[in-house]
mmCIF file of the N, C-alpha and C atoms, coordinates in Angstrom:
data_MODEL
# 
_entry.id   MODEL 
# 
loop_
_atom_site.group_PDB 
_atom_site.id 
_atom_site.type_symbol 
_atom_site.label_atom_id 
_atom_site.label_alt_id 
_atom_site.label_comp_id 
_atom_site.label_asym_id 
_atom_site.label_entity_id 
_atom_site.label_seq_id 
_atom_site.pdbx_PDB_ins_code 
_atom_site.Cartn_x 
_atom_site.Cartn_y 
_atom_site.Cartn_z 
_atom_site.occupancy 
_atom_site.B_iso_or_equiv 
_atom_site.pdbx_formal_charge 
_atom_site.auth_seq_id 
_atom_site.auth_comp_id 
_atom_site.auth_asym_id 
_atom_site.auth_atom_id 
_atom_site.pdbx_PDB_model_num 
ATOM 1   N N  . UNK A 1 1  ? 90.519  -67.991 -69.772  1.00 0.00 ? 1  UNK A N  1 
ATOM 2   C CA . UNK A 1 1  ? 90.166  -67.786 -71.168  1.00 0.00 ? 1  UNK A CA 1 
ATOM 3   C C  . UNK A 1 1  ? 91.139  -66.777 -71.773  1.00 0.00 ? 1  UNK A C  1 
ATOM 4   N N  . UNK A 1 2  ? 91.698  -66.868 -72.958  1.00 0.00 ? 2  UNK A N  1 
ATOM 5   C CA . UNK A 1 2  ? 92.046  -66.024 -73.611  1.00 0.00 ? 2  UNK A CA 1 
ATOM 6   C C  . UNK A 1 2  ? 91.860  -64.932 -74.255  1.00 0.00 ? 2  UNK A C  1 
ATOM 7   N N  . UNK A 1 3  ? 92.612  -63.800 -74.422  1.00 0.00 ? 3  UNK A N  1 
ATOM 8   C CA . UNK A 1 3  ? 92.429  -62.680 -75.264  1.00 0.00 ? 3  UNK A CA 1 
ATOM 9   C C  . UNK A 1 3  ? 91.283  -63.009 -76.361  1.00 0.00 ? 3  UNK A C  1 
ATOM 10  N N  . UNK A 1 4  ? 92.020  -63.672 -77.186  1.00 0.00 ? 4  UNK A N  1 
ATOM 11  C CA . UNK A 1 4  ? 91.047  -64.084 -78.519  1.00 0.00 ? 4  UNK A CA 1 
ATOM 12  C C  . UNK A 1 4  ? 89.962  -64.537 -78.400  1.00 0.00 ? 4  UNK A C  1 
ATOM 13  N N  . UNK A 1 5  ? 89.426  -65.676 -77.003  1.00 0.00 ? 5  UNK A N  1 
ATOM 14  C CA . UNK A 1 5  ? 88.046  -65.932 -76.694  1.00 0.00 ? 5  UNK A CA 1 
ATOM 15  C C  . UNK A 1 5  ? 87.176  -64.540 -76.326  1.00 0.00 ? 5  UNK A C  1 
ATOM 16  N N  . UNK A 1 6  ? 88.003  -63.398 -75.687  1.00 0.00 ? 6  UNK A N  1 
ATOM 17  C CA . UNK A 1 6  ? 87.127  -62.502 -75.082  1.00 0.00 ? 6  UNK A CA 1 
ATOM 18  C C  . UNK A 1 6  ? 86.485  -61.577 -75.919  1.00 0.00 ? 6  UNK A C  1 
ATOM 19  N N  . UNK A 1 7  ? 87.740  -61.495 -76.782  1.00 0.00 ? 7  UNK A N  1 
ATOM 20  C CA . UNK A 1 7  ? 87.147  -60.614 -77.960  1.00 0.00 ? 7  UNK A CA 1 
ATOM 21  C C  . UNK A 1 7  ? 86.654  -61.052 -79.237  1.00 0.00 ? 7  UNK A C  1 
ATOM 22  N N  . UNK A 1 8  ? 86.785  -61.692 -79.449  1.00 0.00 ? 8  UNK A N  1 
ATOM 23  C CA . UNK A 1 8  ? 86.094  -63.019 -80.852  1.00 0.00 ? 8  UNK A CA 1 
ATOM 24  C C  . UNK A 1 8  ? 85.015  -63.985 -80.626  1.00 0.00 ? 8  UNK A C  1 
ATOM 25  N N  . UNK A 1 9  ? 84.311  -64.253 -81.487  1.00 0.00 ? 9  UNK A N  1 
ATOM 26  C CA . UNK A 1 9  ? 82.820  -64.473 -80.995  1.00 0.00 ? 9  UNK A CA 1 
ATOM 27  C C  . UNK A 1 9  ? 83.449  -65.931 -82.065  1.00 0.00 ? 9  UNK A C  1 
ATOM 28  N N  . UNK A 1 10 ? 82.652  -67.306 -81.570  1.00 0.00 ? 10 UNK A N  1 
ATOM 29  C CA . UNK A 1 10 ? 82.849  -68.270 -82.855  1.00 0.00 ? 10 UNK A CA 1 
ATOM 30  C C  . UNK A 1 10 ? 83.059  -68.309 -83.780  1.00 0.00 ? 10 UNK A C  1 
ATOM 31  N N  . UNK A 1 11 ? 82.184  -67.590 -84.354  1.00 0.00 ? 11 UNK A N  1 
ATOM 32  C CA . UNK A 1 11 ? 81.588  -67.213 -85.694  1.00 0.00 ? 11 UNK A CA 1 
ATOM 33  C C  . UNK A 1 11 ? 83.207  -66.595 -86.818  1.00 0.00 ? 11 UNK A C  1 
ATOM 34  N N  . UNK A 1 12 ? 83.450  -65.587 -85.874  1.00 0.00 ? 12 UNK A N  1 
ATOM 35  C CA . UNK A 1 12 ? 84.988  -64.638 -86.125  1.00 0.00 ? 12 UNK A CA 1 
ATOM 36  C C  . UNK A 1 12 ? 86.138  -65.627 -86.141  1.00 0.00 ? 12 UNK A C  1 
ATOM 37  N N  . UNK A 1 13 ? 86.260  -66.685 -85.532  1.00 0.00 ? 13 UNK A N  1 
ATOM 38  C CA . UNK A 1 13 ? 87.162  -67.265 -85.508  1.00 0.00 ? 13 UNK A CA 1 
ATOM 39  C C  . UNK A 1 13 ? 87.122  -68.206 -86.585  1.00 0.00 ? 13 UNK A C  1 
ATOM 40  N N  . UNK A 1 14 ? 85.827  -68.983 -86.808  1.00 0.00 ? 14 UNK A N  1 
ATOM 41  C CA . UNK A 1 14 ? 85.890  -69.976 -88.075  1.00 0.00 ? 14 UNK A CA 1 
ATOM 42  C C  . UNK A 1 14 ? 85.878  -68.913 -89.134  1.00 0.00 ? 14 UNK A C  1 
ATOM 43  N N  . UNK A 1 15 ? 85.623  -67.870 -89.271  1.00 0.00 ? 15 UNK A N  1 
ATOM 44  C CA . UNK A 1 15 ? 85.685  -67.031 -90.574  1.00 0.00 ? 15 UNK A CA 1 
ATOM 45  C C  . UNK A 1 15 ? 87.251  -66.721 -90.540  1.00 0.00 ? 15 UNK A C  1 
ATOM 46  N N  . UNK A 1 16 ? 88.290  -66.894 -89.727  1.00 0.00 ? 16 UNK A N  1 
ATOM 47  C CA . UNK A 1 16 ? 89.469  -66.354 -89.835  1.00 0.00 ? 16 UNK A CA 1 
ATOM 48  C C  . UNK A 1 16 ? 90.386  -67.513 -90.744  1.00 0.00 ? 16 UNK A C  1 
ATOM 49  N N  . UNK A 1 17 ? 89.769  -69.194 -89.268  1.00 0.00 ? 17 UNK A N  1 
ATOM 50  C CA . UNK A 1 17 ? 90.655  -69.723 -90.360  1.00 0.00 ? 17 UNK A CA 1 
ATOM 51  C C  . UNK A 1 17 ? 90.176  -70.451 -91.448  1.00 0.00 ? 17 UNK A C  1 
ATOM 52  N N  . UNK A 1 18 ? 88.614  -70.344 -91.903  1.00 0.00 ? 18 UNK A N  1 
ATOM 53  C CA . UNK A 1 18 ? 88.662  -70.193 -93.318  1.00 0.00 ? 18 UNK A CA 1 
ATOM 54  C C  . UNK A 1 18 ? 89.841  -69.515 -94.121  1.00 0.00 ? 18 UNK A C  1 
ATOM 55  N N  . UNK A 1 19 ? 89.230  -68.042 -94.401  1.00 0.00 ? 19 UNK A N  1 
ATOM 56  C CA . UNK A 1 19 ? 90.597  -67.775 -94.933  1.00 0.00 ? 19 UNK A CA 1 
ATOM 57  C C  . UNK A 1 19 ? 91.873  -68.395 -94.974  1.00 0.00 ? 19 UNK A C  1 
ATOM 58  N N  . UNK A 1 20 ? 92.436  -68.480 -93.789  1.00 0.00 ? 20 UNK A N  1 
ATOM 59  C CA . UNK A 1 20 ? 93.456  -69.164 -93.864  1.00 0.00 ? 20 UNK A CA 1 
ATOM 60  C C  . UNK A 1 20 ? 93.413  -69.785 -94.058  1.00 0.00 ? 20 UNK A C  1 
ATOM 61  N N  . UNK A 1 21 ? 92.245  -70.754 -94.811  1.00 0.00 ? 21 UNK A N  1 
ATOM 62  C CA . UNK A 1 21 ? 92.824  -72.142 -95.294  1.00 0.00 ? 21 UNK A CA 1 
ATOM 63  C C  . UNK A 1 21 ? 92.648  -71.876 -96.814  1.00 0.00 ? 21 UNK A C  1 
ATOM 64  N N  . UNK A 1 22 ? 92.340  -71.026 -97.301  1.00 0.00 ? 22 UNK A N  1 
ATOM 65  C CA . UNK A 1 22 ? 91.857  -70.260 -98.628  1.00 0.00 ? 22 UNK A CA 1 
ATOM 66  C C  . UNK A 1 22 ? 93.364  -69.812 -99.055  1.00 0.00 ? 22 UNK A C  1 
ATOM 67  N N  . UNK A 1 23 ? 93.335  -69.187 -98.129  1.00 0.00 ? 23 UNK A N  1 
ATOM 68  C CA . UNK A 1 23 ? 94.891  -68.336 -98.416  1.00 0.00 ? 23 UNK A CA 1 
ATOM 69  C C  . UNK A 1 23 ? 95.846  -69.447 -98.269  1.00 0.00 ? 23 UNK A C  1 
ATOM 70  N N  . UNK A 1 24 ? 96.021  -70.640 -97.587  1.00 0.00 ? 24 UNK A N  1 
ATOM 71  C CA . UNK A 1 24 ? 97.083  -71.669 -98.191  1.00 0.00 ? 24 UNK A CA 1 
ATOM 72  C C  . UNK A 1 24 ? 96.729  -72.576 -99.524  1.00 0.00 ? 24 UNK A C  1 
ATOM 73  N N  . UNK A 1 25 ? 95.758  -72.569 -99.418  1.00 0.00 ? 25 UNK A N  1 
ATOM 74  C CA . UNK A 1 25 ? 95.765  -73.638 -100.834 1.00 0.00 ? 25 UNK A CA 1 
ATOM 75  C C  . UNK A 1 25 ? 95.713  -72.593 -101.805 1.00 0.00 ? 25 UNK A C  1 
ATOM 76  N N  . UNK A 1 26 ? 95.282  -71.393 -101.404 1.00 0.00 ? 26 UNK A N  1 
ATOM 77  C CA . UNK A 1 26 ? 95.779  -70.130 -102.980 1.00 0.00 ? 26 UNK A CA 1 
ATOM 78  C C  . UNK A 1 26 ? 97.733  -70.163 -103.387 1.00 0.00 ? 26 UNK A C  1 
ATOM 79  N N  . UNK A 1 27 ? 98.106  -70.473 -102.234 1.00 0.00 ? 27 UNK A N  1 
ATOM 80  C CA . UNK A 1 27 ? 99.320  -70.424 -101.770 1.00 0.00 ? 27 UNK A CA 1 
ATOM 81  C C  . UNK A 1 27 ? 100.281 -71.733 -102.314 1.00 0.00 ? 27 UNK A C  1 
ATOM 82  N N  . UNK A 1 28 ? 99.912  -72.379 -101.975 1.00 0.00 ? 28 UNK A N  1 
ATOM 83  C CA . UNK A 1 28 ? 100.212 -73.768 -102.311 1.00 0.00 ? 28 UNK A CA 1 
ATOM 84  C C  . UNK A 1 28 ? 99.608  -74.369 -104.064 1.00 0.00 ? 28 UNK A C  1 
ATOM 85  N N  . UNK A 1 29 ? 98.733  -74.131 -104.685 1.00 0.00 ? 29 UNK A N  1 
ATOM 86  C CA . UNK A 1 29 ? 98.550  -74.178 -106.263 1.00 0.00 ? 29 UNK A CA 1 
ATOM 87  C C  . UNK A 1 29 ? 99.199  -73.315 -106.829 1.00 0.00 ? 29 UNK A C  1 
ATOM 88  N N  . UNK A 1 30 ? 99.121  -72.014 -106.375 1.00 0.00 ? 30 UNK A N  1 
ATOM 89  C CA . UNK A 1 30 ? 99.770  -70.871 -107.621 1.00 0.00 ? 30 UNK A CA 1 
ATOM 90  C C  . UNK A 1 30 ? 101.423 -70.478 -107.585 1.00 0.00 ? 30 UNK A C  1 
ATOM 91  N N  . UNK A 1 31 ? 101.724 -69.781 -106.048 1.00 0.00 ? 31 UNK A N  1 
ATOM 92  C CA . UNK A 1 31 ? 102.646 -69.580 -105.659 1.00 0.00 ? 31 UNK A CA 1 
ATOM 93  C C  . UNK A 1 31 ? 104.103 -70.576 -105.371 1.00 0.00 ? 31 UNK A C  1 
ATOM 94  N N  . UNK A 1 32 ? 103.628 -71.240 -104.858 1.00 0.00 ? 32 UNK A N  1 
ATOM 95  C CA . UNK A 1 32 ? 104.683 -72.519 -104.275 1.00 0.00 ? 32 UNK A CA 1 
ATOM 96  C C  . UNK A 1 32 ? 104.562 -73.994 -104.347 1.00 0.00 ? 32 UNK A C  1 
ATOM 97  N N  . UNK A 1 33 ? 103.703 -74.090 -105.892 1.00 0.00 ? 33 UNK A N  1 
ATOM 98  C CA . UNK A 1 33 ? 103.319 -75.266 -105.540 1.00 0.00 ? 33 UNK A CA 1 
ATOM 99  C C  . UNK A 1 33 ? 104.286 -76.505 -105.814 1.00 0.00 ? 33 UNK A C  1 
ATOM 100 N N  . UNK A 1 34 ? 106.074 -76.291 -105.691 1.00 0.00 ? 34 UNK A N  1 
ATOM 101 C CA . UNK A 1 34 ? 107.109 -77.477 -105.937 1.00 0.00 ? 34 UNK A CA 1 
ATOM 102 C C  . UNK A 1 34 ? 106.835 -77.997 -104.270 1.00 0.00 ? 34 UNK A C  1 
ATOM 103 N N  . UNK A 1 35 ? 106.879 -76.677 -103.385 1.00 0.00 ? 35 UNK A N  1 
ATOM 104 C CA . UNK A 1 35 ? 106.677 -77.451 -101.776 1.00 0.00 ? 35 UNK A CA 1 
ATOM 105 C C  . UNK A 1 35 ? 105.836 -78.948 -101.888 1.00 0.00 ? 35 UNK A C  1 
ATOM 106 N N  . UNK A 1 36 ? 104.377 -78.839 -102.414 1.00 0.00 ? 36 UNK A N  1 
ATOM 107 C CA . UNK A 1 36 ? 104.203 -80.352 -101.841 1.00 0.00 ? 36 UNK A CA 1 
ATOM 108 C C  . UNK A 1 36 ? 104.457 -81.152 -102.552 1.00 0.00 ? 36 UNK A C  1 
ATOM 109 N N  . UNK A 1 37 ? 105.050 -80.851 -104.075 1.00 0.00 ? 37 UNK A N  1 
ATOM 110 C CA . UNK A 1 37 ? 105.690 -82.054 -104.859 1.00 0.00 ? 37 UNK A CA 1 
ATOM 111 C C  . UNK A 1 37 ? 107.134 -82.206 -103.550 1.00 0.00 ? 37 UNK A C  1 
ATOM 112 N N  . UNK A 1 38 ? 107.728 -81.658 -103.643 1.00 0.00 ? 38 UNK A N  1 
ATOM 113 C CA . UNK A 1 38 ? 108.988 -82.320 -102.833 1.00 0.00 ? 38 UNK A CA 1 
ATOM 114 C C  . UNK A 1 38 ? 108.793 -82.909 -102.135 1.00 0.00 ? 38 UNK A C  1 
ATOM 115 N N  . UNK A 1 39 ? 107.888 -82.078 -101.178 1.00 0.00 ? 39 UNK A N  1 
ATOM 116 C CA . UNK A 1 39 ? 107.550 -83.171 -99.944  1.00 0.00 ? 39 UNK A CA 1 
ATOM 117 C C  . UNK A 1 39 ? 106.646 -84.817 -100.265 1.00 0.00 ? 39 UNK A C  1 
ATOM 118 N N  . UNK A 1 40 ? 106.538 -84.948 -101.047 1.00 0.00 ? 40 UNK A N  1 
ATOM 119 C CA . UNK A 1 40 ? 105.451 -85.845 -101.580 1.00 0.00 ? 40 UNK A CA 1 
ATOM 120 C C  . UNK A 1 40 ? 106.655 -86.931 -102.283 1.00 0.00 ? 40 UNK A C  1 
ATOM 121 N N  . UNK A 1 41 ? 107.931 -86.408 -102.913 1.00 0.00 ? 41 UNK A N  1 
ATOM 122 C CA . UNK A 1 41 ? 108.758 -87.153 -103.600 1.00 0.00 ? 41 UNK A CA 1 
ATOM 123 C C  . UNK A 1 41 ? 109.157 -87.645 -102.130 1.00 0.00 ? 41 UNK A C  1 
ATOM 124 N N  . UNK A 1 42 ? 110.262 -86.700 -101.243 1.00 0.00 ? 42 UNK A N  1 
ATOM 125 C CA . UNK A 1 42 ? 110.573 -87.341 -100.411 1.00 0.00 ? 42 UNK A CA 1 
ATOM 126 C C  . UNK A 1 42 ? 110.191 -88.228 -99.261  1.00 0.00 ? 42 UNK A C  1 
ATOM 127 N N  . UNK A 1 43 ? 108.976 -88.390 -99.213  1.00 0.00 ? 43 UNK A N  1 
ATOM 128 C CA . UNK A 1 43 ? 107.895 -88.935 -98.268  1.00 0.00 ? 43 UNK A CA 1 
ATOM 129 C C  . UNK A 1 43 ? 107.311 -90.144 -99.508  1.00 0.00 ? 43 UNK A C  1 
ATOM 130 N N  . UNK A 1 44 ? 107.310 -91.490 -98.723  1.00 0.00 ? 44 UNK A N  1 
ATOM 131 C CA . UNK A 1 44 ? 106.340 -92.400 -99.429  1.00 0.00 ? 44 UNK A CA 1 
ATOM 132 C C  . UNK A 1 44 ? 105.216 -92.336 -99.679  1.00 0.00 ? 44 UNK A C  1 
ATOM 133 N N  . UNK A 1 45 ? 104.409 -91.605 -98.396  1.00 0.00 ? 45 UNK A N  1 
ATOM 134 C CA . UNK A 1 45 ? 102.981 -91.255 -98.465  1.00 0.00 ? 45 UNK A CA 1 
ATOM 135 C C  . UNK A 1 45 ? 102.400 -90.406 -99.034  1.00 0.00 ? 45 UNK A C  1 
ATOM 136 N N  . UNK A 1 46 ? 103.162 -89.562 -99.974  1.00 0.00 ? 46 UNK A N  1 
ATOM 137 C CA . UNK A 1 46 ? 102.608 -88.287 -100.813 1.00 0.00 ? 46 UNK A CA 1 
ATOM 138 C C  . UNK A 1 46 ? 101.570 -87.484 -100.224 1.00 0.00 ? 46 UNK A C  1 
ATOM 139 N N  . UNK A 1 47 ? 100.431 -87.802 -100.528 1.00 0.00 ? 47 UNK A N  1 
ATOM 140 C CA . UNK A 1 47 ? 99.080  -87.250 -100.364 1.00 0.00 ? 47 UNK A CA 1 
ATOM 141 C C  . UNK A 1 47 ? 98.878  -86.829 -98.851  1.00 0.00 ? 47 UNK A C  1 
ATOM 142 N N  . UNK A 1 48 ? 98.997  -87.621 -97.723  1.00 0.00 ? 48 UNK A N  1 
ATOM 143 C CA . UNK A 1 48 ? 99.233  -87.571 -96.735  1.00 0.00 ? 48 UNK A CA 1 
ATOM 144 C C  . UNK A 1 48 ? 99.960  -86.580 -95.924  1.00 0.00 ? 48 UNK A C  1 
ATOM 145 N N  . UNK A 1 49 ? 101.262 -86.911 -96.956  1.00 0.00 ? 49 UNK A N  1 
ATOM 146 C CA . UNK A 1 49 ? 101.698 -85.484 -96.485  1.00 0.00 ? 49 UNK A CA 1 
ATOM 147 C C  . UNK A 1 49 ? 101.548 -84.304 -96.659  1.00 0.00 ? 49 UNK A C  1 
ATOM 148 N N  . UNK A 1 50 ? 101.314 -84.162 -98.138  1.00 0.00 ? 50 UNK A N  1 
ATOM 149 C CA . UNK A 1 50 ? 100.778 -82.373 -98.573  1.00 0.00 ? 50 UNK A CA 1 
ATOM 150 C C  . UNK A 1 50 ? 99.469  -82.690 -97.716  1.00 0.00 ? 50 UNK A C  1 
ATOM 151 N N  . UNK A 1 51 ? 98.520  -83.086 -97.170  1.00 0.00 ? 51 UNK A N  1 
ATOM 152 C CA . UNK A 1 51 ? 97.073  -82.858 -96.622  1.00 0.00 ? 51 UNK A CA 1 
ATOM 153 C C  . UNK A 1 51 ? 97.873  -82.292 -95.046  1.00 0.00 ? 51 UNK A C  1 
ATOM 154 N N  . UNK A 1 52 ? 99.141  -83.290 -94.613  1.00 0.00 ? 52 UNK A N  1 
ATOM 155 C CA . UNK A 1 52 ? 99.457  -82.828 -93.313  1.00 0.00 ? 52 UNK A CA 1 
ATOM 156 C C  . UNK A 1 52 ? 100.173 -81.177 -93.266  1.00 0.00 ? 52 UNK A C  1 
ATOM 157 N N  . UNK A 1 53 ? 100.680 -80.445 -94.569  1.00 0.00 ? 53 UNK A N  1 
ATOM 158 C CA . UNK A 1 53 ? 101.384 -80.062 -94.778  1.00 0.00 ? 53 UNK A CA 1 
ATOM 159 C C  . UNK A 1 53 ? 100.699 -78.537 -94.873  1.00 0.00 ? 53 UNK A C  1 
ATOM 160 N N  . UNK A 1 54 ? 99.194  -78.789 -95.539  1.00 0.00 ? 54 UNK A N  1 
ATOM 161 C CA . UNK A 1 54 ? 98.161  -78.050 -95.320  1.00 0.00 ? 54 UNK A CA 1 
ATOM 162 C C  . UNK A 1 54 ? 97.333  -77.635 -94.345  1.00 0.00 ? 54 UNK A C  1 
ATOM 163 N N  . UNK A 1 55 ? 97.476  -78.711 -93.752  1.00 0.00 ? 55 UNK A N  1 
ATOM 164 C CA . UNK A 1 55 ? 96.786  -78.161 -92.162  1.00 0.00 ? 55 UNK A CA 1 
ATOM 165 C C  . UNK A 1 55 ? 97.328  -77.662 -91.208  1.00 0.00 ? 55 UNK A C  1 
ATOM 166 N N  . UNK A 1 56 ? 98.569  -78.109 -91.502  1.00 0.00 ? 56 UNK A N  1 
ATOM 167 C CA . UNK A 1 56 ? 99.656  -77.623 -90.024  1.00 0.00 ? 56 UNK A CA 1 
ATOM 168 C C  . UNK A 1 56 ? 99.956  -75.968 -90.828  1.00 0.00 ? 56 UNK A C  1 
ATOM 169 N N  . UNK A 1 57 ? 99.759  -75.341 -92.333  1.00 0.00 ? 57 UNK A N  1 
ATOM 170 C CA . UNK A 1 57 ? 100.366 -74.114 -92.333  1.00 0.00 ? 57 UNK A CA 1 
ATOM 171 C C  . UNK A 1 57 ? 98.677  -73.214 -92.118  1.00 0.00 ? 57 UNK A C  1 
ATOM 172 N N  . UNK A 1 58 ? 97.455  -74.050 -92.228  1.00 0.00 ? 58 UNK A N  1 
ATOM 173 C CA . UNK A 1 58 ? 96.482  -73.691 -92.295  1.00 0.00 ? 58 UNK A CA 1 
ATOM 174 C C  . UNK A 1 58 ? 96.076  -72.889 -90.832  1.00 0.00 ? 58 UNK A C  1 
ATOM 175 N N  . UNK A 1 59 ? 96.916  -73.405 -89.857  1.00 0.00 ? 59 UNK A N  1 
ATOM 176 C CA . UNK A 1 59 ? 96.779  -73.388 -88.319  1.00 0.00 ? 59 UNK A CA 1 
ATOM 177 C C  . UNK A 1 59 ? 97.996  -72.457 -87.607  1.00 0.00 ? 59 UNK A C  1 
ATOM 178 N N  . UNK A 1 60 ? 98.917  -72.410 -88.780  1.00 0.00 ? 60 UNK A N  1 
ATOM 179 C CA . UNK A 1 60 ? 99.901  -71.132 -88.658  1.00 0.00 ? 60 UNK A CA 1 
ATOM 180 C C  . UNK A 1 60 ? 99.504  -69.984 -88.868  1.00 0.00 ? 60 UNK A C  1 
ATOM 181 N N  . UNK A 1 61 ? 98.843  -69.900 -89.988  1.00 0.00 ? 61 UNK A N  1 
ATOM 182 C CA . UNK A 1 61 ? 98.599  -68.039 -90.917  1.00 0.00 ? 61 UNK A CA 1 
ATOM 183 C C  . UNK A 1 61 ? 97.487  -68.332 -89.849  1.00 0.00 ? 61 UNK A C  1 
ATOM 184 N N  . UNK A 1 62 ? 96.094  -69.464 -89.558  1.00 0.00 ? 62 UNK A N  1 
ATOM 185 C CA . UNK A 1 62 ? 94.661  -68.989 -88.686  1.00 0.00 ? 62 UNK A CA 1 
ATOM 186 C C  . UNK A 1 62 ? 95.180  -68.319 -87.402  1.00 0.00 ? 62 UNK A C  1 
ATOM 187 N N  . UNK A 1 63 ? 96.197  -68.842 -86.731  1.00 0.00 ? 63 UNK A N  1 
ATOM 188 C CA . UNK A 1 63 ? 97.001  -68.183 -85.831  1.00 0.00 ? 63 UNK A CA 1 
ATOM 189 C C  . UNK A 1 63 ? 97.600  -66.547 -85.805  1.00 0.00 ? 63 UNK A C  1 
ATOM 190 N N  . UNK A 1 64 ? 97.843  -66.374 -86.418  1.00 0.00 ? 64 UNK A N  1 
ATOM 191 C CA . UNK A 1 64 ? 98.634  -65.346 -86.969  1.00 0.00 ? 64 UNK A CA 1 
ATOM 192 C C  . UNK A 1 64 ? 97.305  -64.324 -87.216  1.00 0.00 ? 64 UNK A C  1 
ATOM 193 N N  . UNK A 1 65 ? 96.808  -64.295 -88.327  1.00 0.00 ? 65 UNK A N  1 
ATOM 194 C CA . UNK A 1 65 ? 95.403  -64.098 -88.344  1.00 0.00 ? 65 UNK A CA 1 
ATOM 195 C C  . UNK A 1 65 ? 94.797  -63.080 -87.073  1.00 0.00 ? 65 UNK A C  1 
ATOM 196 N N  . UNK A 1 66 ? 94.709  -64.537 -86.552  1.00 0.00 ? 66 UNK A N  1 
ATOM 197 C CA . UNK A 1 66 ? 93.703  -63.680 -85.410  1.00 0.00 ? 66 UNK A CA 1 
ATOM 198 C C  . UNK A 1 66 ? 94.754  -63.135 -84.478  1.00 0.00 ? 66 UNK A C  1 
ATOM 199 N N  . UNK A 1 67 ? 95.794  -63.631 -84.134  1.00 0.00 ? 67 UNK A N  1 
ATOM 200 C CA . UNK A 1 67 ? 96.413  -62.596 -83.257  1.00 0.00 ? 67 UNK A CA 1 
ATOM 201 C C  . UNK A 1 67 ? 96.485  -60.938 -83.792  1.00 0.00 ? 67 UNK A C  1 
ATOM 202 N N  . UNK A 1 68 ? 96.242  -61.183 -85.326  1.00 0.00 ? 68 UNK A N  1 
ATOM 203 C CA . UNK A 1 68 ? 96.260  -59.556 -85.734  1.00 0.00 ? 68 UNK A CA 1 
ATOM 204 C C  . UNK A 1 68 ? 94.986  -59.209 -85.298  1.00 0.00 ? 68 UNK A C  1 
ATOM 205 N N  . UNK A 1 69 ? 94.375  -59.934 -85.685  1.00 0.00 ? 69 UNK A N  1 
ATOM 206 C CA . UNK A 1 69 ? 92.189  -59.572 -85.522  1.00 0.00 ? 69 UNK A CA 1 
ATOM 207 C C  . UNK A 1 69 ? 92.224  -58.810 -83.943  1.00 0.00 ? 69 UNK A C  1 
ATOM 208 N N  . UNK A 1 70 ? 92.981  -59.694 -82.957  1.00 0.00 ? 70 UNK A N  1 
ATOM 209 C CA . UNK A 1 70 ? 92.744  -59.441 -81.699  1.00 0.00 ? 70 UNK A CA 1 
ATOM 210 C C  . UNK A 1 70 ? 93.444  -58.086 -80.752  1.00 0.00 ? 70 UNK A C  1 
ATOM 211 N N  . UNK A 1 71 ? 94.457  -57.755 -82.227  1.00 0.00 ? 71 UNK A N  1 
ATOM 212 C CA . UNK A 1 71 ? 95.554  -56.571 -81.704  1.00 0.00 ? 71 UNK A CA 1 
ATOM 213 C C  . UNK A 1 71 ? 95.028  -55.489 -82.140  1.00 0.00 ? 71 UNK A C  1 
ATOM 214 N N  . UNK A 1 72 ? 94.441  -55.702 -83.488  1.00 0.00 ? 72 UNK A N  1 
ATOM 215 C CA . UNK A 1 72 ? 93.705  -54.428 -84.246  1.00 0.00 ? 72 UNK A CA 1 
ATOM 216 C C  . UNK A 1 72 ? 92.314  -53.911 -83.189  1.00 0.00 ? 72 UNK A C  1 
ATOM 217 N N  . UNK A 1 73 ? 91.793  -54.978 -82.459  1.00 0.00 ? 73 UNK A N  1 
ATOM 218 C CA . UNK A 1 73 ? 90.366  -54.768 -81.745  1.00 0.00 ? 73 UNK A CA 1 
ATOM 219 C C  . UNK A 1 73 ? 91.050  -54.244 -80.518  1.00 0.00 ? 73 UNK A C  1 
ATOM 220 N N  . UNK A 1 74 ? 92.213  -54.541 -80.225  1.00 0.00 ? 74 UNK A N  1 
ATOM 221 C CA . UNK A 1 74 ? 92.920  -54.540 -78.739  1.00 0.00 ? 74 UNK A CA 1 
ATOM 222 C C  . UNK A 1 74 ? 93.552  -52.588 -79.020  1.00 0.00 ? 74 UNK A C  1 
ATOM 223 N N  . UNK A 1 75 ? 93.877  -52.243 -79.719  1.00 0.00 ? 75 UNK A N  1 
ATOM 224 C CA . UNK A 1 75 ? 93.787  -50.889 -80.243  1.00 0.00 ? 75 UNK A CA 1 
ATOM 225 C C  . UNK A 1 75 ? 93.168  -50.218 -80.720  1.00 0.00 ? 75 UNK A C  1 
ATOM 226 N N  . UNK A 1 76 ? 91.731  -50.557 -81.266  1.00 0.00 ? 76 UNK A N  1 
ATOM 227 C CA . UNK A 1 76 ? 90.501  -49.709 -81.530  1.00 0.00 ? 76 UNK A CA 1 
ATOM 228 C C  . UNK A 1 76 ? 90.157  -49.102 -79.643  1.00 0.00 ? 76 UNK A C  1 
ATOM 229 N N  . UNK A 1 77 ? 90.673  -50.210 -78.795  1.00 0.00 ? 77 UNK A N  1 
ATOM 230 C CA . UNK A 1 77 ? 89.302  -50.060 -77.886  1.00 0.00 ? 77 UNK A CA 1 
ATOM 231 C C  . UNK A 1 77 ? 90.205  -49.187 -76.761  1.00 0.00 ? 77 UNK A C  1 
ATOM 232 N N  . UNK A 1 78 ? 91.900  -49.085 -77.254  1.00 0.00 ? 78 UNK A N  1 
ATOM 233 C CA . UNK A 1 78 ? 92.454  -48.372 -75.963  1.00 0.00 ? 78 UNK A CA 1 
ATOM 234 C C  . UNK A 1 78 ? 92.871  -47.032 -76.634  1.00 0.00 ? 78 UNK A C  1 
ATOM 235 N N  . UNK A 1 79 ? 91.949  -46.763 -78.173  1.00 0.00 ? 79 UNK A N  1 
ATOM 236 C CA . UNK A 1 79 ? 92.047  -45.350 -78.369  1.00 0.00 ? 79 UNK A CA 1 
ATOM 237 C C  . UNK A 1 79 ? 91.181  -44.824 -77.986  1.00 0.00 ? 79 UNK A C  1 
ATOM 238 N N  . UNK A 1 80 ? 89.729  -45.255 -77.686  1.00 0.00 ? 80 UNK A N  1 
ATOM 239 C CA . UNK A 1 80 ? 88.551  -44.828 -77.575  1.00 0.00 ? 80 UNK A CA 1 
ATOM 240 C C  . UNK A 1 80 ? 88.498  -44.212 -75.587  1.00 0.00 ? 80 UNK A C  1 
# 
C-alpha cells in the first residue's frame, strides 16, 4: 500500500480530486479556454477530446494534490 493510502482516508482523496476537477474546468473556461478549441479544431472528434483532455489534466493536478496533502501530513508528523 502506499504512502497516500496510509495516510488518506477515502473520503480525503475523493475530496482532493474533486477539486481538481473544479480547479480544471475553472481552468479550462476562464483561463485557457483556446486549449480545447484547438484541440477540438485539430481532432475530428471535438467533444471527445476536450472530455479526454479534462480528465487526463483532472488526474494530473488530483495527483499532484495529494502528493502535497501527503507531504504536508508527512511533516506535521516528523515535527511532532
Amino acid at each position: 500500500m502506499s504512502r497516500a493510502g496510509k495516510v488518506l482516508g477515502f473520503t480525503e482523496k475523493v475530496l482532493i480530486f474533486l477539486t481538481a476537477f473544479v480547479a480544471v474546468i475553472l481552468f479550462n473556461a476562464f483561463i485557457a479556454p483556446e486549449i480545447s478549441i484547438n484541440a477540438s479544431f485539430w481532432f475530428k472528434s471535438g467533444d471527445y477530446v476536450s472530455l479526454i483532455i479534462v480528465i487526463a489534466e483532472t488526474f494530473v493536478v488530483g495527483t499532484i494534490l495529494r502528493s502535497l496533502v501527503v507531504w504536508t501530513f508527512k511533516m506535521q508528523f516528523e515535527r511532532k
